[in-house]
C-alpha positions as CSV (number, residue, x, y, z in Angstrom):
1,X,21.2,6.8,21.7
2,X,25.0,5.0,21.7
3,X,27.6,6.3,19.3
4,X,29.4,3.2,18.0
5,X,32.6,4.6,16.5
6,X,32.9,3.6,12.6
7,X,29.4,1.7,13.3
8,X,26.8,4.4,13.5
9,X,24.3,5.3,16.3
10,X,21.7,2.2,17.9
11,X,20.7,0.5,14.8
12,X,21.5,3.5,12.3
13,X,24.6,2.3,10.3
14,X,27.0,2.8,8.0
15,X,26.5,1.3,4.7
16,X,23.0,1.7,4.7
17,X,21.0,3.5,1.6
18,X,18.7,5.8,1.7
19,X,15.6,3.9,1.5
20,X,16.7,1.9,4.5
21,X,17.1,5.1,6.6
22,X,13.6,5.9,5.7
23,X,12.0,2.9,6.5
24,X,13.7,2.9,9.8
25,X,13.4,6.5,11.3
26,X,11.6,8.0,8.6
27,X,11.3,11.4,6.4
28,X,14.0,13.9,7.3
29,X,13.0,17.6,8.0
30,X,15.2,18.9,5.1
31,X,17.2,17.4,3.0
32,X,19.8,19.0,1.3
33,X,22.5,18.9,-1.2
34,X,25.5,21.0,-1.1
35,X,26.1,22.6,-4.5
36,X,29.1,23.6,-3.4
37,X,30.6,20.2,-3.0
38,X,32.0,18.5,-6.3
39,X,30.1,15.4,-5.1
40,X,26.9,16.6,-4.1
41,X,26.1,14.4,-1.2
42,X,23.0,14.0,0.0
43,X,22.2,15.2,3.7
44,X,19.5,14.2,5.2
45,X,18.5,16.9,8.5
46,X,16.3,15.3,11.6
47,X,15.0,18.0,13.9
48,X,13.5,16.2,16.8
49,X,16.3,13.6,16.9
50,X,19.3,16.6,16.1
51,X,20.6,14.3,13.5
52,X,22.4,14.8,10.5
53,X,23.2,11.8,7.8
54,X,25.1,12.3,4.8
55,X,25.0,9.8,1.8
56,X,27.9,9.7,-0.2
57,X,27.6,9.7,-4.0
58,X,30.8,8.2,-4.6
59,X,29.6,5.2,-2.5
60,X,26.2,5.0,-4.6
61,X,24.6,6.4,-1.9
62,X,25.5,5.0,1.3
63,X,25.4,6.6,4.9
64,X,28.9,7.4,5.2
65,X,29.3,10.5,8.0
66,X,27.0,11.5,11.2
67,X,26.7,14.6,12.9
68,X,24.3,14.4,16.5
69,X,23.5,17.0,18.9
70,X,21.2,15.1,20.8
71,X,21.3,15.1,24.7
72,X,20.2,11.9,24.7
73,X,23.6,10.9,22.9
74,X,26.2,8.4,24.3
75,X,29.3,7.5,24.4
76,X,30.8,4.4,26.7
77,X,27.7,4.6,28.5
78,X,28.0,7.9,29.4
79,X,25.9,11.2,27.9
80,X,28.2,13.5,26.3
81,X,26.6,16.6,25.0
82,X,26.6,19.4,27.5
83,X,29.7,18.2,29.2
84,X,32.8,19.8,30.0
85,X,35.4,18.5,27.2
86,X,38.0,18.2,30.3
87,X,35.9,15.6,31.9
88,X,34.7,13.8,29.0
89,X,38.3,13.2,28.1
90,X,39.2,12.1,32.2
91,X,35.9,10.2,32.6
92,X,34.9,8.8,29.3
93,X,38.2,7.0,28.7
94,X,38.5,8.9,26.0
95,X,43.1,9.5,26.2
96,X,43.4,13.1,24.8
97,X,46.3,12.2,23.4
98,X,44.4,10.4,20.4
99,X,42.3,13.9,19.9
100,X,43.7,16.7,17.7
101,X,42.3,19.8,18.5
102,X,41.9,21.9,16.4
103,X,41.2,26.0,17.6
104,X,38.6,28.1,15.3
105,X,37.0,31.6,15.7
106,X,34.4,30.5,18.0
107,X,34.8,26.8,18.8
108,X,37.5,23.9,19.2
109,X,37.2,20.7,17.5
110,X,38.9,17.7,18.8
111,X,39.6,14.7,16.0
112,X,40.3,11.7,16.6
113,X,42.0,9.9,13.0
114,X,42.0,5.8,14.9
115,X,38.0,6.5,15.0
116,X,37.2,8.9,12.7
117,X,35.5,10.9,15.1
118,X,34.9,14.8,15.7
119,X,33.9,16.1,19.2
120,X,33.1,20.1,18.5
121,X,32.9,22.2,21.8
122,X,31.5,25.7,22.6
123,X,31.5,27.5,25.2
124,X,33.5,25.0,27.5
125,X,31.1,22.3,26.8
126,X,30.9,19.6,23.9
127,X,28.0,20.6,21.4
128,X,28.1,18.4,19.1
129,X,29.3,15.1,17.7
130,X,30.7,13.8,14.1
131,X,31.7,11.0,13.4
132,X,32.1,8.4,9.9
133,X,32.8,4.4,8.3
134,X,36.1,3.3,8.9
135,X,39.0,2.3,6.3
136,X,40.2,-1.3,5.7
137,X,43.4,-1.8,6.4
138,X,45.1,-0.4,3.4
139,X,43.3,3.3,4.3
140,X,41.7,2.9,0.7
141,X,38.2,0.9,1.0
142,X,35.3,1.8,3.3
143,X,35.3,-1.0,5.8
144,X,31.5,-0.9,5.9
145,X,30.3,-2.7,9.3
146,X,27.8,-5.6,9.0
């Protein structure tokens, strides 16, 4: 599995609808809505794959933000859950100074704005990724890839 930043993950991308999601990996595990959210996205849970795809109603329904904890999970080529955060940033050609971290009670999260991307890490090692669509270049329209 290759994260494409702003793309998706292999041939998972964002844009796509739900049914299109279904007919290419299948049912989710769980699917839930967060009442708590004014917008009441859709996210769709996949066990075996450690997958999370949320739909955004505001974009009638479109895949719009991942979240992957699956060792299997890429980035330039290289696997990236279960590594050190220090070396994914030295090896990965990843420049930490792109990454915001961010310190919370039990985990850091390092953000990266240019690619809309989240790396969380726990316990010294990256444990999952997030990542979303990109804007066009007036930061107001989803530049949904093709």
């Amino acid at each position: 599995m290759t994260i494409k930043p702003g793309i998706g993950i292999n041939d998972i991308k964002f844009g796509m609808t739900e049914s299109q999601i279904l007919n290419l990996i299948g049912k989710p595990n769980k699917i839930v809505v967060d009442e708590d959210d004014e917008d009441k996205n859709r996210v769709y849970q996949y066990d075996e794959l450690k997958l999370r795809l949320t739909f955004y109603n505001e974009y009638n329904g479109k895949l719009g933000y991942i979240r992957v904890a699956n060792p299997k999970i890429e980035i330039n080529g290289n696997p990236i859950i279960g590594i050190q955060i220090e070396d994914v940033f030295k090896s990965y050609e990843l420049n930490k100074e792109n990454w915001n971290e961010e310190d919370y009670f039990t985990f850091n999260s390092y953000f990266n704005e240019n690619i809309w991307t989240t790396l969380n890490e726990e316990y010294g090692v990256v444990t999952d990724i997030e990542f979303g669509y990109l804007f066009d270049d007036s930061g107001e329209n989803p530049n949904w890839p093709k």
